[in-house]
VOFIKE-521436 format. One record per atom (N, C-alpha, C): residue number from 1; residue in one letter; x, y, z. Coordinates in steps of 0.05 Angstrom, whole numbers, padded with zeros to 5 digits. Example, Ala and Ser with C-alpha at 12.3 -4.5 7.8 and 13.67 -1.06 7.14 Angstrom:
# residues 2
<r><k>1</k><r>a</r><px>00264</px><py>-00114</py><pz>00156</pz></r>
<r><k>1</k><r>a</r><px>00246</px><py>-00090</py><pz>00156</pz></r>
<r><k>1</k><r>a</r><px>00264</px><py>-00066</py><pz>00156</pz></r>
<r><k>2</k><r>s</r><px>00257</px><py>-00045</py><pz>00142</pz></r>
<r><k>2</k><r>s</r><px>00273</px><py>-00021</py><pz>00143</pz></r>
<r><k>2</k><r>s</r><px>00258</px><py>00001</py><pz>00157</pz></r>
***
This chain:
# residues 86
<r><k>1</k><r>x</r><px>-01862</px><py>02419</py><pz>00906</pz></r>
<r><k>1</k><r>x</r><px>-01834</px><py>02414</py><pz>00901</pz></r>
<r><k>1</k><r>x</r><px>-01827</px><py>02418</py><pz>00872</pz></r>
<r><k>2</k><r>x</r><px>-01845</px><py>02409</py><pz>00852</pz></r>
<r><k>2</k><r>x</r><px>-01838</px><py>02415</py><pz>00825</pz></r>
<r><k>2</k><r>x</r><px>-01833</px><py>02446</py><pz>00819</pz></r>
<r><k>3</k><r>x</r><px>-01853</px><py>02452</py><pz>00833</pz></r>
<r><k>3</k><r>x</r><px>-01864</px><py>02477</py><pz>00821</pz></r>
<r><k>3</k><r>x</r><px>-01837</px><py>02501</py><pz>00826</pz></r>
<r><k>4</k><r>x</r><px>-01827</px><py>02490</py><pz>00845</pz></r>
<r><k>4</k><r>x</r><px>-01800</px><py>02505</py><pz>00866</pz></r>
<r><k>4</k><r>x</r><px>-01780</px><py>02492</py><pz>00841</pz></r>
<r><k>5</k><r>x</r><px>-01774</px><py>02469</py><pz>00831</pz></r>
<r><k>5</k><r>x</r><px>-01757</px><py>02461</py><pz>00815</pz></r>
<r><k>5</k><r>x</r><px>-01763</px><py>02480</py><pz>00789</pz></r>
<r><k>6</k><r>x</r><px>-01779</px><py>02483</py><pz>00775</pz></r>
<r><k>6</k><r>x</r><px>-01791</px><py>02496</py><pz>00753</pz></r>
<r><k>6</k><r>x</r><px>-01779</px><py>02520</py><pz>00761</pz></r>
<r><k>7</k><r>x</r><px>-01782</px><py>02539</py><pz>00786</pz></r>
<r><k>7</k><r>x</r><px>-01784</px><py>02567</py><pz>00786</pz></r>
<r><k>7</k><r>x</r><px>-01744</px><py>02570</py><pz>00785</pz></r>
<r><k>8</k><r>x</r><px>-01726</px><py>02552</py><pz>00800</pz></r>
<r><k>8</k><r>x</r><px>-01709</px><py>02553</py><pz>00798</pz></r>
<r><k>8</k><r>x</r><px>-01698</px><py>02542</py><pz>00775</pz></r>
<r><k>9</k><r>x</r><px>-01705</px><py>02532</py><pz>00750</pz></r>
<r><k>9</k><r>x</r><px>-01700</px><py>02524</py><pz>00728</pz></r>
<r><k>9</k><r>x</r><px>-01707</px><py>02550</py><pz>00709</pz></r>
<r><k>10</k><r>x</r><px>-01722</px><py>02565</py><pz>00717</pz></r>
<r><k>10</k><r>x</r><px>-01726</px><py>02591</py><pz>00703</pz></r>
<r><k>10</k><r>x</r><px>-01711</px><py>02608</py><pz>00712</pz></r>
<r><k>11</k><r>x</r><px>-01701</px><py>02615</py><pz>00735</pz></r>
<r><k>11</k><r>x</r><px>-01681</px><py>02628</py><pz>00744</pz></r>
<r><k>11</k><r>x</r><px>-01656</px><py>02627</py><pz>00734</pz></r>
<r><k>12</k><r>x</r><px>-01647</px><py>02595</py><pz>00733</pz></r>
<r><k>12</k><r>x</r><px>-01624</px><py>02592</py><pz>00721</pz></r>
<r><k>12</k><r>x</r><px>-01617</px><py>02602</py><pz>00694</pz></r>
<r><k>13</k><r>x</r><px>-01653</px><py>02599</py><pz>00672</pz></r>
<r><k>13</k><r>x</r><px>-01646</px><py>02609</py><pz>00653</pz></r>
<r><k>13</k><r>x</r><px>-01648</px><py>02629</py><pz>00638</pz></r>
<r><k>14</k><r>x</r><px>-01654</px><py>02652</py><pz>00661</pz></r>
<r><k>14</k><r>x</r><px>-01647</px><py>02674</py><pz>00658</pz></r>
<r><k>14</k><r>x</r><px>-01624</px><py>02684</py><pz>00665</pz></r>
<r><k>15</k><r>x</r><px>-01614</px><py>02676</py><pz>00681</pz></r>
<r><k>15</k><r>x</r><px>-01581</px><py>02682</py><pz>00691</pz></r>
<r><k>15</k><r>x</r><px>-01565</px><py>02681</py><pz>00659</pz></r>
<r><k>16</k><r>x</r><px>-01569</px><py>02645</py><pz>00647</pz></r>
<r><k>16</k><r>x</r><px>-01552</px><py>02647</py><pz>00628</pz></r>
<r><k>16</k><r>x</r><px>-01557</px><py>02669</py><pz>00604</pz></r>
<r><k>17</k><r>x</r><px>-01586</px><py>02674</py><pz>00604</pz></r>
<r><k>17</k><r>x</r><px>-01589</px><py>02690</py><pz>00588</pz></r>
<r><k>17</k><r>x</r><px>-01582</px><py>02713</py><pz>00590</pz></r>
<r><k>18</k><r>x</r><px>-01583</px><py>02724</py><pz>00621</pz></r>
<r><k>18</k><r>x</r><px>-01561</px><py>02752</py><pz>00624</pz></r>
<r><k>18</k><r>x</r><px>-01534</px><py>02749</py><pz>00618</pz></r>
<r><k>19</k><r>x</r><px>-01513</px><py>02724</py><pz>00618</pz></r>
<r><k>19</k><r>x</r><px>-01490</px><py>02719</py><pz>00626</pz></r>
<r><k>19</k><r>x</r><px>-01479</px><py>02720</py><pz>00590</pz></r>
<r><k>20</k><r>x</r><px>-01512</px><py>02702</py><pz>00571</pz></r>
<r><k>20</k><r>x</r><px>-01500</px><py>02709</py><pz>00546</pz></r>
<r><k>20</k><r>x</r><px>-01498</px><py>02733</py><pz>00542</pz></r>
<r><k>21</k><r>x</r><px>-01520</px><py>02759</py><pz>00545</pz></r>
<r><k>21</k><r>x</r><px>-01517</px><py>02780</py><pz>00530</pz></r>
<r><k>21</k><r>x</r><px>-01495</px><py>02794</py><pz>00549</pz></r>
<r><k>22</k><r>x</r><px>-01482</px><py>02791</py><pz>00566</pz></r>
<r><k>22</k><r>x</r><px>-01462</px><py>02807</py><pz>00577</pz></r>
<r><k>22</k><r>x</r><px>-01431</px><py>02797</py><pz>00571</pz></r>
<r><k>23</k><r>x</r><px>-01429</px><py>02769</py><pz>00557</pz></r>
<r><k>23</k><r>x</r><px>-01414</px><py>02769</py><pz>00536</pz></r>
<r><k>23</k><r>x</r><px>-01407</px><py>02779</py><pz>00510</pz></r>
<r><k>24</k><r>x</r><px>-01437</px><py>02778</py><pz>00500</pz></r>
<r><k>24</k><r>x</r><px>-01438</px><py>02797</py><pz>00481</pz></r>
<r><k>24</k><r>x</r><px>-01432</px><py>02827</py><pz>00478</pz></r>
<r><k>25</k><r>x</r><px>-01444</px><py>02843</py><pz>00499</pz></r>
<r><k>25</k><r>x</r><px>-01426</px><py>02859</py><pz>00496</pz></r>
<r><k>25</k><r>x</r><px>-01394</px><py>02866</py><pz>00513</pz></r>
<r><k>26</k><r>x</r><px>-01397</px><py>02847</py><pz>00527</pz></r>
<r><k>26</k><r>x</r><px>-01371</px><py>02847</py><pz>00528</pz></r>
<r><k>26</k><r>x</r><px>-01348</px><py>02845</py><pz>00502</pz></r>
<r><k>27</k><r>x</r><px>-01358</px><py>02832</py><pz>00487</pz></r>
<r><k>27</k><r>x</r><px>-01342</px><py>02819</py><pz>00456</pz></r>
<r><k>27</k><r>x</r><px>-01344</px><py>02845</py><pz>00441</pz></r>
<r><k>28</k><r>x</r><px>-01365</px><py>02862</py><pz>00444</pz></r>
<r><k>28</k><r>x</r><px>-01370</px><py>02885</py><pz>00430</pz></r>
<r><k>28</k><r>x</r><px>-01341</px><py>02905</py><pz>00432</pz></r>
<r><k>29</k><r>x</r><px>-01352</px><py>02908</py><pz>00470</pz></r>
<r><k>29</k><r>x</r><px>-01320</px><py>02928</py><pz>00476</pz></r>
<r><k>29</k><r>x</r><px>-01299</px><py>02922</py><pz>00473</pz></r>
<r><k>30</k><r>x</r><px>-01298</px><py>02902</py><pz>00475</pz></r>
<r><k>30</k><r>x</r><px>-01263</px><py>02886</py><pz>00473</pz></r>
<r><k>30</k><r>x</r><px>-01251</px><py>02903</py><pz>00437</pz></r>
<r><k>31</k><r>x</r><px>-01280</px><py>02897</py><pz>00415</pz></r>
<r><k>31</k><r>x</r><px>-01270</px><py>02908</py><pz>00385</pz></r>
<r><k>31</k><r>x</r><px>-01269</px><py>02932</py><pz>00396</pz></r>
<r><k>32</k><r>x</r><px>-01287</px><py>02953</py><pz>00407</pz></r>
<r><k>32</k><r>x</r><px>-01286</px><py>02971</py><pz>00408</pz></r>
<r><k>32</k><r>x</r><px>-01257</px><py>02987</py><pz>00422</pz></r>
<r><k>33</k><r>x</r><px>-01244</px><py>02975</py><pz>00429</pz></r>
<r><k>33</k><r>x</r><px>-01225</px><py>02968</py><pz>00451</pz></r>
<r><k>33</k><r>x</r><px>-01200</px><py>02969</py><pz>00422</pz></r>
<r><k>34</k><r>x</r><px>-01203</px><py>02952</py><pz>00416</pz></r>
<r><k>34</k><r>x</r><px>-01176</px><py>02950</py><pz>00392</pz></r>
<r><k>34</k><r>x</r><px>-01183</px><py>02971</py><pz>00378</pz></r>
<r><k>35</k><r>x</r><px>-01212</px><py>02981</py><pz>00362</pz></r>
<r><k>35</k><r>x</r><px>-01206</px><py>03006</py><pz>00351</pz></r>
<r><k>35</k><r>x</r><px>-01196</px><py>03022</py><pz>00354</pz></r>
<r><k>36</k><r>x</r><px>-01193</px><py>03030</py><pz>00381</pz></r>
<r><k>36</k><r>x</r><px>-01187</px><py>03052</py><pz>00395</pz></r>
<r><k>36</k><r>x</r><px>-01152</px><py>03051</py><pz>00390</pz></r>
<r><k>37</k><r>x</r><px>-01149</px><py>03025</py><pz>00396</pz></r>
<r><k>37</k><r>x</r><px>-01108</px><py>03025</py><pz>00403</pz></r>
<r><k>37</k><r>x</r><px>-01105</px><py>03027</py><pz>00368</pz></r>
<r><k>38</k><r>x</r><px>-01119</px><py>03015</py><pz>00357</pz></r>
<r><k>38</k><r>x</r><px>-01117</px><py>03025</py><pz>00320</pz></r>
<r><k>38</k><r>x</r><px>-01108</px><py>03055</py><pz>00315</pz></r>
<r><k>39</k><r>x</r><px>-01130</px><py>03062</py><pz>00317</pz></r>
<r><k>39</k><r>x</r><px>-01131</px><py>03095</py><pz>00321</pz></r>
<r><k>39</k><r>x</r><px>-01111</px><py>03114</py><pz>00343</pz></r>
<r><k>40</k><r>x</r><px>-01105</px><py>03104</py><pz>00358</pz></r>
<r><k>40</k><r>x</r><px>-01090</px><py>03115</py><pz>00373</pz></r>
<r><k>40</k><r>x</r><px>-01054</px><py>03111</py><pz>00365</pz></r>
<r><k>41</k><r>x</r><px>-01052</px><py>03091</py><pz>00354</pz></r>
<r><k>41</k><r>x</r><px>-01041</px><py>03091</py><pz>00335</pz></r>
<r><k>41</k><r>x</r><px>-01027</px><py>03110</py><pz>00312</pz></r>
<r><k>42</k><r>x</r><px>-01046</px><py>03108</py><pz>00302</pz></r>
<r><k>42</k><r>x</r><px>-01047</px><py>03127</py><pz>00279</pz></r>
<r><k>42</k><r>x</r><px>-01042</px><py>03158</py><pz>00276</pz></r>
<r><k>43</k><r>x</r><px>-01056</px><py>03157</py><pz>00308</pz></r>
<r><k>43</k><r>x</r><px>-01053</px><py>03198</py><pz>00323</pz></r>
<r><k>43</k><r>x</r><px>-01031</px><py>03197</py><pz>00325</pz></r>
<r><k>44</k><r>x</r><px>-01022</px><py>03175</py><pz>00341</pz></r>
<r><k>44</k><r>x</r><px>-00988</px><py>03182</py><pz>00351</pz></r>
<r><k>44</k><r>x</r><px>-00976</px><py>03192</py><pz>00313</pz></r>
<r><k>45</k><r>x</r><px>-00976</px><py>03167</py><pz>00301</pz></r>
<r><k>45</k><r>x</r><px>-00958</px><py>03175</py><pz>00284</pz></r>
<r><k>45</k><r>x</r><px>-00955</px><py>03199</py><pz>00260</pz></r>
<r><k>46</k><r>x</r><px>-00987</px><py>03213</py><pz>00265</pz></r>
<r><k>46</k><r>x</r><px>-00994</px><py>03235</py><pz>00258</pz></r>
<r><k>46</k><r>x</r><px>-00981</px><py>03253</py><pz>00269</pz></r>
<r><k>47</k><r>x</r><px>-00987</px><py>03252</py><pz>00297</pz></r>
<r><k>47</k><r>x</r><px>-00971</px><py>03271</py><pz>00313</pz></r>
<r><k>47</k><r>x</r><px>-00947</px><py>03277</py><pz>00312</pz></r>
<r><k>48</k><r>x</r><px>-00927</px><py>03262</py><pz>00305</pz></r>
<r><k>48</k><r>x</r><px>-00894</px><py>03262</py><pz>00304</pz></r>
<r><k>48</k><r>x</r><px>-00893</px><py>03268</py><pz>00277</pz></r>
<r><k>49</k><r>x</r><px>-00907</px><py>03260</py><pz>00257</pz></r>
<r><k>49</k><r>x</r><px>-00909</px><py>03267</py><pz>00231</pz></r>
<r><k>49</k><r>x</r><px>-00905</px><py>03308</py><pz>00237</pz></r>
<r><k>50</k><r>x</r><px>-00924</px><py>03311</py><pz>00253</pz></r>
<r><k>50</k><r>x</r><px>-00925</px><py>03341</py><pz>00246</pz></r>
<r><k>50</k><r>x</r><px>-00904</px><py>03359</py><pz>00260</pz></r>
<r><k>51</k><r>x</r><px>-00897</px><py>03343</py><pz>00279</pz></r>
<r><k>51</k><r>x</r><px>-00876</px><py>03349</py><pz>00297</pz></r>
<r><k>51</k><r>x</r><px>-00853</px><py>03351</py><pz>00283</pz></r>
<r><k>52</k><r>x</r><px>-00848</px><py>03341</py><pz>00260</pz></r>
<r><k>52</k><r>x</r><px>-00825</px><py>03347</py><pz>00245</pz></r>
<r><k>52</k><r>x</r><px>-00829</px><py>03363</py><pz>00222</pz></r>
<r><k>53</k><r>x</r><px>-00845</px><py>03366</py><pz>00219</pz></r>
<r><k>53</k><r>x</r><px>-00858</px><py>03392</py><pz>00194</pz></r>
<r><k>53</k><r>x</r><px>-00860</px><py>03416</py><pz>00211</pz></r>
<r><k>54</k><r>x</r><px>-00870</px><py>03420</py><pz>00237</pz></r>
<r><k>54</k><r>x</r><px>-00866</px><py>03439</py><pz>00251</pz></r>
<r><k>54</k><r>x</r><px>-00838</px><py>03445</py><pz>00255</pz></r>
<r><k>55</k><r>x</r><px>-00823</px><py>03427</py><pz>00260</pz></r>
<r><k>55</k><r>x</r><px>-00792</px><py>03430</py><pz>00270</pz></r>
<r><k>55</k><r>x</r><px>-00781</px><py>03444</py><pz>00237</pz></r>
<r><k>56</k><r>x</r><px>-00779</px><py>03424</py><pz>00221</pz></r>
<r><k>56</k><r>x</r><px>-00769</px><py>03432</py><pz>00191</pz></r>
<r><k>56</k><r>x</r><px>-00786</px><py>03475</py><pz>00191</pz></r>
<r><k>57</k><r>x</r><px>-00803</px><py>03475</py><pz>00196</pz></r>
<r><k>57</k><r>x</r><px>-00812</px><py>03499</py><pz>00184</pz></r>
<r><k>57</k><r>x</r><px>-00799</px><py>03521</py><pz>00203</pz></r>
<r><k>58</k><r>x</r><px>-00795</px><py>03515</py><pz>00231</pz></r>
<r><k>58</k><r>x</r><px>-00783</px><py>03527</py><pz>00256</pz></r>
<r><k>58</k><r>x</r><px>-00754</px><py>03536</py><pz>00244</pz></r>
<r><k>59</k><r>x</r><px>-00734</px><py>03518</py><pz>00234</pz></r>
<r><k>59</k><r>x</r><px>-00714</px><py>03523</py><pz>00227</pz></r>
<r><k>59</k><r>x</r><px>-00711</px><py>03530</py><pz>00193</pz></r>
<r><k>60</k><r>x</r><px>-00735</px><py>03532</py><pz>00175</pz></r>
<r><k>60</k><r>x</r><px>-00733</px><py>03548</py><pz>00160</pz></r>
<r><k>60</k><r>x</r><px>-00743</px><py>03581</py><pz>00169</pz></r>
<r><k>61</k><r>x</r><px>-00757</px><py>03593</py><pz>00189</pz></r>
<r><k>61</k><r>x</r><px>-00757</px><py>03607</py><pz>00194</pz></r>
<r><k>61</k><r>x</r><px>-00741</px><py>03630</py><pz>00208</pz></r>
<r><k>62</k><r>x</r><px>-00718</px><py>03610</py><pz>00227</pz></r>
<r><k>62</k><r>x</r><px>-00692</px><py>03619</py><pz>00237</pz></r>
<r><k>62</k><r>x</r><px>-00681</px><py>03625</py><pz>00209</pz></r>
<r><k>63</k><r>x</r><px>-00682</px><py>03611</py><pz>00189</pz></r>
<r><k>63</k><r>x</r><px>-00655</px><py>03618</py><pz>00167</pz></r>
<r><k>63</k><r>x</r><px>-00663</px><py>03645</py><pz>00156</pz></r>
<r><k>64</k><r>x</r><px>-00691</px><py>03653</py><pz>00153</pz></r>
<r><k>64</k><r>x</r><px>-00695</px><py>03670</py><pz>00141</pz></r>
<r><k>64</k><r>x</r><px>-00696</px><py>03694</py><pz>00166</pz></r>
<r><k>65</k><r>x</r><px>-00699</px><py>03693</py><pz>00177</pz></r>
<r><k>65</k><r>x</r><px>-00699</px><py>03712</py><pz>00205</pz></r>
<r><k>65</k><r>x</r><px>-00661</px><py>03720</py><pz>00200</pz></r>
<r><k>66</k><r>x</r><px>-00641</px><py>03707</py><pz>00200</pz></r>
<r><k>66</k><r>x</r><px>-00617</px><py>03715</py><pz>00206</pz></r>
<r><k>66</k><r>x</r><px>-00619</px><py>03728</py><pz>00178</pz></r>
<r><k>67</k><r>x</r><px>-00633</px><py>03718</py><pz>00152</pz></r>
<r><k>67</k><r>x</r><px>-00625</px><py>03730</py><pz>00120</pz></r>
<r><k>67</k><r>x</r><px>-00624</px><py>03753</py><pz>00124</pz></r>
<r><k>68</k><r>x</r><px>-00655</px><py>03756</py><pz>00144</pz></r>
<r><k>68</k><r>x</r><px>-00664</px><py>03786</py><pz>00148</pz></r>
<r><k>68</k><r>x</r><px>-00649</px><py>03806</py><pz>00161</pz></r>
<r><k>69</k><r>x</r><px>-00638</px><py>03801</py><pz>00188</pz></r>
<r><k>69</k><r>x</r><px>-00615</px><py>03818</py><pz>00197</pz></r>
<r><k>69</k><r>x</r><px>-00593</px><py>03818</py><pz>00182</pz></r>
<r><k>70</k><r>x</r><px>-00581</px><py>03807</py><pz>00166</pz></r>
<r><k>70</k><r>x</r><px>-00562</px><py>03809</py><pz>00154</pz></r>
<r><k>70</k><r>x</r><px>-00565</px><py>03823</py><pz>00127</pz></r>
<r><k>71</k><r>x</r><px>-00595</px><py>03824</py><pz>00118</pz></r>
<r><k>71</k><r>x</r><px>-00603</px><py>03847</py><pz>00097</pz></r>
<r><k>71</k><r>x</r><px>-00611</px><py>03873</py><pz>00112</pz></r>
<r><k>72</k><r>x</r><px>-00620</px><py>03878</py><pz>00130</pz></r>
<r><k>72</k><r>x</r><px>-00624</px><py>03900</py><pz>00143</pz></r>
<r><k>72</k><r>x</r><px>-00589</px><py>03911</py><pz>00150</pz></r>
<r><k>73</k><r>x</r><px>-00574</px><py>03891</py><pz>00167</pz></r>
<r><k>73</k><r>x</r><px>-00554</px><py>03902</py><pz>00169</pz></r>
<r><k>73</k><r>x</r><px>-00539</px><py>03922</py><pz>00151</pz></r>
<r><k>74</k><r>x</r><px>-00539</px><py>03898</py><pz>00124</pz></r>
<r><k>74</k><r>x</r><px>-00518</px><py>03917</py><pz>00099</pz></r>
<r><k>74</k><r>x</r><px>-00541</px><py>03944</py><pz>00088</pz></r>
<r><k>75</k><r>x</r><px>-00566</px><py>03943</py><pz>00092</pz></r>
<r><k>75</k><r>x</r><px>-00585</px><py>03966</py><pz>00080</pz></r>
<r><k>75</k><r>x</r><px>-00566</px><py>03981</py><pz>00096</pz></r>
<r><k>76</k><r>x</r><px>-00572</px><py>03984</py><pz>00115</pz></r>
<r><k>76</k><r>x</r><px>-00555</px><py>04005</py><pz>00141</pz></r>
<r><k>76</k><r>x</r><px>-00530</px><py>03999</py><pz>00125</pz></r>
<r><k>77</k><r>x</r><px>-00505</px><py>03989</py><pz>00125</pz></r>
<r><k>77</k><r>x</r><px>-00486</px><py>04003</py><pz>00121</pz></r>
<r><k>77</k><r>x</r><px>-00485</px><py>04015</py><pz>00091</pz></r>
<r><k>78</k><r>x</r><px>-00502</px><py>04014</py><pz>00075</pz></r>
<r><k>78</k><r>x</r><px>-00507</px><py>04022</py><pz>00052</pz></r>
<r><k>78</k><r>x</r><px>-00523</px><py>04040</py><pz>00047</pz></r>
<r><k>79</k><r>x</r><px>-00537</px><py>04054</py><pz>00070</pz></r>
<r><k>79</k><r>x</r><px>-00542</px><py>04074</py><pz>00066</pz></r>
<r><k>79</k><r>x</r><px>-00527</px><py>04099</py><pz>00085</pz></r>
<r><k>80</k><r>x</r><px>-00506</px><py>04097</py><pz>00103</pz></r>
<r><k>80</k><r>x</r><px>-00489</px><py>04100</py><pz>00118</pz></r>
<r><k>80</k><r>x</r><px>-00468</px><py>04116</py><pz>00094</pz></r>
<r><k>81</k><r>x</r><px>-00461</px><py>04092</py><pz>00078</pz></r>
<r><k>81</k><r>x</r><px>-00438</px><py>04105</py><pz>00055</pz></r>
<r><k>81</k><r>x</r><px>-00454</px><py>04119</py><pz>00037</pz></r>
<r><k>82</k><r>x</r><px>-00475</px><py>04119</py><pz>00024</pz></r>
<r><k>82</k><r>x</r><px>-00489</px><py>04148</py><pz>00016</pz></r>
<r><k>82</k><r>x</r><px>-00487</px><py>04169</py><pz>00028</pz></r>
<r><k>83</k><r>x</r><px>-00501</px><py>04165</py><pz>00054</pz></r>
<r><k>83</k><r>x</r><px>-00492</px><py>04193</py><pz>00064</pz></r>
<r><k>83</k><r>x</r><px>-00464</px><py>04206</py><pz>00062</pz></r>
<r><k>84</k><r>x</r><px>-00448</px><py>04191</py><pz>00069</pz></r>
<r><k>84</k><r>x</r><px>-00422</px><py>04203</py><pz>00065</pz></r>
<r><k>84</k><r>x</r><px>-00414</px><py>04210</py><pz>00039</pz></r>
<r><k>85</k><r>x</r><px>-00411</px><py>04194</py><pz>00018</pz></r>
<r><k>85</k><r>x</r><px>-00411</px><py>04204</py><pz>-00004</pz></r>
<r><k>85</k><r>x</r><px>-00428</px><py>04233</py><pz>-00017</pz></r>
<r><k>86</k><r>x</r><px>-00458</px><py>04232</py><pz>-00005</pz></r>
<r><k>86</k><r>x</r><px>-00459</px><py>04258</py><pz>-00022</pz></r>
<r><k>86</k><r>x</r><px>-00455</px><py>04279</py><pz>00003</pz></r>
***
């Protein structure tokens, strides 16, 4: 009967001893867990960061795109009135 008490007193304390280290890392992931929303974080606001530098560069590129037809245009009518002239 002891010996049955003993074997289930070792049992038990191995359980706790699984139950500590599966807290432990449980406590591990949980940080690992906030790093992540840290960092994820941070992408987002990277991300929108560039999203407006992309946007800003998008519509400096439209301005220079219309400069351009509108310098091509007058080339053409300026070389239009040469011709006629000579």
């Amino acid at each position: 009967m002891e010996e049955i008490l003993t074997q289930i007193i070792d049992k038990l304390d191995k359980l706790g001893n699984g139950q500590q280290e599966l807290n432990e890392r449980l406590g591990k992931l949980e940080t690992e867990v906030t790093e992540i929303k840290e960092d994820n974080k941070q992408i987002k606001l990277a991300v929108l960061e560039i999203n407006e530098i992309v946007s800003r560069i998008e519509d400096k590129q439209n301005e220079h795109q219309k400069v351009m037809e509108e310098l091509a245009y007058k080339t053409a009518l300026h070389d239009n009135e040469l011709k006629r002239i000579k």
